[in-house]
Backbone bond lengths (Angstrom), bond angles and torsions (degrees), N, CA, C in turn:
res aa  C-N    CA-C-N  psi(-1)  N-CA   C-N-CA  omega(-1)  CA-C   N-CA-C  phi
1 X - - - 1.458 - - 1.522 108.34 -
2 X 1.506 119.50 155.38 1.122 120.06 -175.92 1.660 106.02 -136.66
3 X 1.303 91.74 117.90 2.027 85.73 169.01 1.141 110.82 -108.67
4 X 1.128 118.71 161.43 1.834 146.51 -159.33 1.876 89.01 -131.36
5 X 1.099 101.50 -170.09 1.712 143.72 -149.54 1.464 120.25 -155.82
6 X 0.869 128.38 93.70 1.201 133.40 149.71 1.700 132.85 -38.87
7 X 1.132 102.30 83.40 1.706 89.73 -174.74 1.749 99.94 -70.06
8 X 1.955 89.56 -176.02 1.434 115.66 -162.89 1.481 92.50 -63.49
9 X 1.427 133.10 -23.66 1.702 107.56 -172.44 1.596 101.89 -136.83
10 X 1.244 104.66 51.64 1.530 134.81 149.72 1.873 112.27 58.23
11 X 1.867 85.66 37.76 1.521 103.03 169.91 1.508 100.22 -97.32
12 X 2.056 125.54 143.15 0.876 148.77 109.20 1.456 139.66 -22.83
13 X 1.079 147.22 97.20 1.366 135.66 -173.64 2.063 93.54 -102.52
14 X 1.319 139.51 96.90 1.128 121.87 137.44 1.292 152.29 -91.98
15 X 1.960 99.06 150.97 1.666 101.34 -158.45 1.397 124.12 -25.76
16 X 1.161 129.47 174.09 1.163 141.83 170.53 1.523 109.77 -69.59
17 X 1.538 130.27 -64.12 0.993 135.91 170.79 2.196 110.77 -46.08
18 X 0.782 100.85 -54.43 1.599 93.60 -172.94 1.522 90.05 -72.06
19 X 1.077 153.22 -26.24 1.559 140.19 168.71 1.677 114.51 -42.62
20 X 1.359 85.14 -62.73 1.786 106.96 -173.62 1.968 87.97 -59.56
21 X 1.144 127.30 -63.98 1.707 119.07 -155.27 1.847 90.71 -64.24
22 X 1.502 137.50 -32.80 0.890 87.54 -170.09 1.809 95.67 -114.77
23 X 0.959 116.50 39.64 1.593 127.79 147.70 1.627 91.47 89.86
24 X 0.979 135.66 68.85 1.827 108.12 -150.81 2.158 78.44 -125.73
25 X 1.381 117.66 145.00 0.904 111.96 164.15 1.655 112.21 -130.72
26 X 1.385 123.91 172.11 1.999 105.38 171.49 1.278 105.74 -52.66
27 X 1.568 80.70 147.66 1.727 100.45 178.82 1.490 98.57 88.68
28 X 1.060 144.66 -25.55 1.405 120.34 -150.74 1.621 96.20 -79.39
29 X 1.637 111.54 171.06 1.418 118.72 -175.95 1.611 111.82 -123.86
30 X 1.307 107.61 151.25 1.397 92.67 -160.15 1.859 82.97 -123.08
31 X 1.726 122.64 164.62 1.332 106.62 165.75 1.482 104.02 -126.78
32 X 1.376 129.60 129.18 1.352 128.96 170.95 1.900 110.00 -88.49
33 X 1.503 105.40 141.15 1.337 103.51 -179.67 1.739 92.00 -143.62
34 X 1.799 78.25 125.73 2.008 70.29 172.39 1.545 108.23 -101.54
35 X 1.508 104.61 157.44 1.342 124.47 -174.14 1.834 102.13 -88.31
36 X 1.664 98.79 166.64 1.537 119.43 162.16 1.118 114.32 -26.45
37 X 1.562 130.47 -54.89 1.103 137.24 -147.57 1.534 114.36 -111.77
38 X 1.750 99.37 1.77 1.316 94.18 176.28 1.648 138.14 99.64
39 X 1.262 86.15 9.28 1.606 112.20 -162.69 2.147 89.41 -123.58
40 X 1.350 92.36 150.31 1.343 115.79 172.57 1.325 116.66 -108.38
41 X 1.874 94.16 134.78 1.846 94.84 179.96 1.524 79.62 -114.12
42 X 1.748 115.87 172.38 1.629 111.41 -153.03 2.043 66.66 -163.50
43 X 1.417 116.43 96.19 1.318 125.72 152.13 1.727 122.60 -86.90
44 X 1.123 110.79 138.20 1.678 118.01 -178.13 1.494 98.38 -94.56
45 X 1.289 115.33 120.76 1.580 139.35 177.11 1.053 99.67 -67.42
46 X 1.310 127.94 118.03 1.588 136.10 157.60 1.803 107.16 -82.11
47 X 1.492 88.88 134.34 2.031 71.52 164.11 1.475 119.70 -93.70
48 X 1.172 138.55 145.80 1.320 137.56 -178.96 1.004 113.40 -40.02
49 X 1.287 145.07 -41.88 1.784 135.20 147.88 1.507 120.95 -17.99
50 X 1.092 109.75 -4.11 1.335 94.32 -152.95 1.908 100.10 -121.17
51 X 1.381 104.41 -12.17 1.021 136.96 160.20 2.378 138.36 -70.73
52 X 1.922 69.09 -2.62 1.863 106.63 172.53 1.362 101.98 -73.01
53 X 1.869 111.12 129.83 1.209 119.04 -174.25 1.473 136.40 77.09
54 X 1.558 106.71 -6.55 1.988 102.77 -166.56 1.346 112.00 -76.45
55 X 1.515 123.44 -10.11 1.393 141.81 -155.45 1.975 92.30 -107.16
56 X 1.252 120.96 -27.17 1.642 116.71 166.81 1.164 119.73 -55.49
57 X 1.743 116.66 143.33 1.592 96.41 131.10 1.124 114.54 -155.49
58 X 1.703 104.12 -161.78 1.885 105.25 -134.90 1.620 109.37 -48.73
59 X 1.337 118.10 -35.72 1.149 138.84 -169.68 1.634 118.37 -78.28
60 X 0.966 116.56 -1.49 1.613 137.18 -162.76 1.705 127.40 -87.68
61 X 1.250 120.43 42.65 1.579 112.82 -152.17 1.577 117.31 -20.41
62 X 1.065 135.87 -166.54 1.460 133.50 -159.24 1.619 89.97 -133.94
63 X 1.219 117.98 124.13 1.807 119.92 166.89 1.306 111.02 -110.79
64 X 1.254 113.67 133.86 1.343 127.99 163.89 1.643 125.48 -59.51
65 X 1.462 122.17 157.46 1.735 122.93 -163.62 1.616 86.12 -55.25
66 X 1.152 105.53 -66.20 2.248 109.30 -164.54 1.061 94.45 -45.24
67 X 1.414 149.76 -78.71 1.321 160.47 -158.35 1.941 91.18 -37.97
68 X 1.426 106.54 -65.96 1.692 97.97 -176.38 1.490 115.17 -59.91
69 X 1.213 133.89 -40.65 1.737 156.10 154.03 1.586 99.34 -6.41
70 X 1.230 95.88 -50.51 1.583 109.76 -173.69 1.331 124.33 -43.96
């Protein structure tokens, strides 16, 4: 487990290591949702960009928009 700090105007600074595991760079957004029981889950927002390519593979030539149009 890792605890953080709350500064005076309700900034977070986290470690270096939990940055890198959950890939987090500036700017990125994180979403907290609390549960039933009272406990917080804290998901890292991907932007849909980032979601380019997962549906390829290695073997797959690359088609252009017209080419799919078709």
């Amino acid at each position: 487990m890792t605890t953080v700090t709350v500064g005076s105007g309700g900034r977070i600074t986290l470690p270096k290591k939990l940055r890198l595991q959950l890939g987090l760079v500036a700017g990125a957004h994180l979403t907290f949702s609390q549960l039933d029981d009272g406990r917080f889950v804290v998901r890292v927002k991907k932007p849909v960009s980032s979601l380019a390519g997962m549906l390829t593979r290695a073997d797959q030539p690359a088609v252009s928009v017209e080419e799919m149009r078709r």
